[in-house]
C-alpha positions as CSV (number, residue, x, y, z in Angstrom):
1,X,41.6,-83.3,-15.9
2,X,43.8,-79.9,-16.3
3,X,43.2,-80.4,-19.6
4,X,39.8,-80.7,-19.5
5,X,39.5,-77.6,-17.7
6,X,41.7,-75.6,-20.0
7,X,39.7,-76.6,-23.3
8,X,36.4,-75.0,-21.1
9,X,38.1,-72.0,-20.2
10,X,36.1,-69.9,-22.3
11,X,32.8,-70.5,-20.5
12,X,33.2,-69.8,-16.7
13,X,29.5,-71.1,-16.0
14,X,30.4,-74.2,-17.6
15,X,33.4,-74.5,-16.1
16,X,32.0,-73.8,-13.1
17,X,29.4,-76.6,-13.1
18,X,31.4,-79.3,-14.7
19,X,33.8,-79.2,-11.8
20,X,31.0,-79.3,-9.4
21,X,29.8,-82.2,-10.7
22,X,33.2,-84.0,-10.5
23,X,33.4,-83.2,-6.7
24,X,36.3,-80.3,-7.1
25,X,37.3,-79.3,-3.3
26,X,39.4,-75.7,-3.3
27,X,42.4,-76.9,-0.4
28,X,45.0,-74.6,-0.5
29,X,43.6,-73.0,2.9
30,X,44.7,-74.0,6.4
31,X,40.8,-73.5,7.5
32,X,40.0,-76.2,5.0
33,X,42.8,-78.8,5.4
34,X,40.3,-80.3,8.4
35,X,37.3,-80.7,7.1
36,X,36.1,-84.4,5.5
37,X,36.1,-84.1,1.4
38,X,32.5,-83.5,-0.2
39,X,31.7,-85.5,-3.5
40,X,28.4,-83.4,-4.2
41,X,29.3,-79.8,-5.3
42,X,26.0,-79.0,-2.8
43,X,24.4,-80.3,0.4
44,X,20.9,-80.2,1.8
45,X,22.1,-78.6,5.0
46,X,23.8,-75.6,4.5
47,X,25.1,-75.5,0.5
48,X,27.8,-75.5,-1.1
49,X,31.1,-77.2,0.5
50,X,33.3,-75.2,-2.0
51,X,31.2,-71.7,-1.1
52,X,31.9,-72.9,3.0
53,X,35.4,-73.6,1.5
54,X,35.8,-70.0,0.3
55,X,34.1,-68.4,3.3
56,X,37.1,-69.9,5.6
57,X,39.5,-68.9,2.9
58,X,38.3,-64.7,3.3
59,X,38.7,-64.9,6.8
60,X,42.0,-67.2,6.8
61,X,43.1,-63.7,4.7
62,X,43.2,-61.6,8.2
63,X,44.9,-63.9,10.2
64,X,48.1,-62.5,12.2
65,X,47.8,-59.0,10.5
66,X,47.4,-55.9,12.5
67,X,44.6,-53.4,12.0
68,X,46.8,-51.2,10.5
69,X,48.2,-53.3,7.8
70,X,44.3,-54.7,7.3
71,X,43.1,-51.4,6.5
72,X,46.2,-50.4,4.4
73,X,45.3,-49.4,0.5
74,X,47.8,-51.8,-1.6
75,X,46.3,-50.6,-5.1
76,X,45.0,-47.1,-6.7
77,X,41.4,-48.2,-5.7
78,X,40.0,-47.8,-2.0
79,X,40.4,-51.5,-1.5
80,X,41.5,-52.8,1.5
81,X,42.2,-56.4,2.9
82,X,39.4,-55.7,5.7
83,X,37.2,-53.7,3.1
84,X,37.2,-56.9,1.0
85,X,36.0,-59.0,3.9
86,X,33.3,-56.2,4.2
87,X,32.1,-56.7,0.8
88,X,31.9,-60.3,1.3
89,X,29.6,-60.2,4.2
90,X,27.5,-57.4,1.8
91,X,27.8,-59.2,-0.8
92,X,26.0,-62.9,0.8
93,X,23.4,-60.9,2.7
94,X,22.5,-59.9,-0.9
95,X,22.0,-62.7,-2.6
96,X,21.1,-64.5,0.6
97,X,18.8,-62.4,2.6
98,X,17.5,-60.4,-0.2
99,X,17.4,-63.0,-3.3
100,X,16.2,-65.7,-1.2
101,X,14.9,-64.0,1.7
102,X,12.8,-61.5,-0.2
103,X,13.6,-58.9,2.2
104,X,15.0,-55.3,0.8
105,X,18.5,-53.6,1.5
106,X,16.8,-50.5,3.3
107,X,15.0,-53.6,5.8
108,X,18.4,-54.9,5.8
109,X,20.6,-51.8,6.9
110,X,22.8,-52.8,3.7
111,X,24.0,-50.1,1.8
112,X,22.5,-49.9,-1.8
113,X,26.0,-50.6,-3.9
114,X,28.6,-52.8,-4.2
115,X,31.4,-50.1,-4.3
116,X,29.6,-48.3,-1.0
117,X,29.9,-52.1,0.7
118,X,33.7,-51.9,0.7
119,X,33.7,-48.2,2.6
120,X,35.4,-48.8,6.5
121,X,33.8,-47.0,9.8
122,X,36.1,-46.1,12.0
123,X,35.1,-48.4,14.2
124,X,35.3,-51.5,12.1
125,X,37.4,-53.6,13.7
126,X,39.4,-57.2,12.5
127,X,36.7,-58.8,15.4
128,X,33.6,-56.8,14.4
129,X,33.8,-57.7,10.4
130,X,34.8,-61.3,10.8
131,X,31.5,-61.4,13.1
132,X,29.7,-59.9,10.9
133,X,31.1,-62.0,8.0
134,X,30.3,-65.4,10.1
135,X,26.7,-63.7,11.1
136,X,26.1,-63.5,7.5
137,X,27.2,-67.6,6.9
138,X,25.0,-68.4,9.6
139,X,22.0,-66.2,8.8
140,X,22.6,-67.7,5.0
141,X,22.9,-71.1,5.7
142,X,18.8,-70.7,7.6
143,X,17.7,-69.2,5.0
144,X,18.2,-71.8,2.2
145,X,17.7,-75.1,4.8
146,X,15.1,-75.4,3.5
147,X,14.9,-75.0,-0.1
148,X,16.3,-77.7,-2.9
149,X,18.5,-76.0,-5.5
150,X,15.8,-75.9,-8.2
151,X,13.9,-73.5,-6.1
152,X,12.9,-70.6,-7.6
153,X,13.8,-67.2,-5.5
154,X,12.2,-64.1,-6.1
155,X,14.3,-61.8,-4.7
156,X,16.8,-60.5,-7.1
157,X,16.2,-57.2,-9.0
158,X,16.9,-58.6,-12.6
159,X,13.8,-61.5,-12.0
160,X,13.7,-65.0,-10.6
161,X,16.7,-67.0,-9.8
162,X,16.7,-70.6,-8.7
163,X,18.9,-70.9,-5.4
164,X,21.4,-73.2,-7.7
165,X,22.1,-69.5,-10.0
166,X,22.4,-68.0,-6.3
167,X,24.8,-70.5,-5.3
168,X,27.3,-70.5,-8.7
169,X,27.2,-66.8,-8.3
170,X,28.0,-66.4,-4.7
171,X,31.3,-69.1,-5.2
172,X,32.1,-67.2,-8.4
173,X,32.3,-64.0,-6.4
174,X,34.1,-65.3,-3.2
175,X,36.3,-67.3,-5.6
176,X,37.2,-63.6,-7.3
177,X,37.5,-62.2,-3.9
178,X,39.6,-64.9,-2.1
179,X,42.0,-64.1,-5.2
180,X,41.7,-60.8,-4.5
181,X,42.6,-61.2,-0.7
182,X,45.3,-63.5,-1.6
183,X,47.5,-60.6,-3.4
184,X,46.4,-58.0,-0.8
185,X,48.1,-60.3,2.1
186,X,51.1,-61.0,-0.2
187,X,51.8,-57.5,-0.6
188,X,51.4,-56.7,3.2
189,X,53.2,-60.0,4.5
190,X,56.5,-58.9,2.1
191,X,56.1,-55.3,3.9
């Protein structure tokens, strides 16, 4: 199977999808040691396994740090461990409430970028981002109950998507992301 993988490489999407179909499960997570193994890469009641996977593995990112060190820039960007989780609840009400949803960013209250979506308030809080990150799962998870993968969603500002495009490209980001987080707490747990 590693081989497999290797020789497809070259094509993420493909990649992507063939281990989908094969029942690939991400476990290298605490929050995801529980949970019973899924053998279809998505489910009619909430999606993906391996986005829900991911979605546990962001927060898992913040736990026993400090809101100091979780706000602490590690690399020349503004990035920061809680900034990321930030982004990640941005990023699903995007493709969730606005690709599927149909509603705008402005009805939203989301800011209009990606780079804007990583900014911190002063009072952002570990507790008041991982709420609004598990918000977002929630809210995400309603609005796609009810819809098969091959639906079409009308919602995204480059033209129609069906909700299995929406789905490959949320787990790609949160994929990117959870590696992201993963360095960030490296770097502050060797601190």
């Amino acid at each position: 199977m590693r081989d497999r993988r290797l020789a497809l490489a070259g094509d993420r999407d493909h990649v992507t999808t063939e281990l989908l179909r094969k029942g690939f499960r991400h476990n290298r997570h605490p929050s995801s040691k529980n949970r019973s193994p899924h053998r279809s890469g998505v489910n009619r009641t909430g999606g993906s396994p391996f986005v829900e996977d991911y979605r546990g593995a962001i927060e898992a990112a913040l736990e026993s740090l400090g809101e100091e060190q979780v706000r602490r820039r590690l690399v020349s960007s503004a990035t920061t461990l809680l900034g990321l989780v930030k982004h990640v609840t941005w990023m699903q009400r995007v493709w969730f409430e606005e690709c599927v949803g149909g509603m705008s960013r402005g009805e939203l209250g989301l800011v209009q970028s990606p780079g804007e979506s990583f900014r911190l308030a002063d009072d952002d809080t570990i507790a008041s981002v991982t709420a609004a990150h598990r918000e977002a799962c929630v809210t995400a998870r309603r609005v796609v109950a009810d819809l098969s993968l091959d639906a079409v969603v009308t919602g995204h500002r480059g033209g129609p998507r069906t909700l299995r495009w929406v789905y490959l490209q949320v787990l790609r980001e949160l994929a990117q992301h959870c590696g992201h987080a993963d360095i960030l707490r490296e770097q502050l747990l060797v601190d």
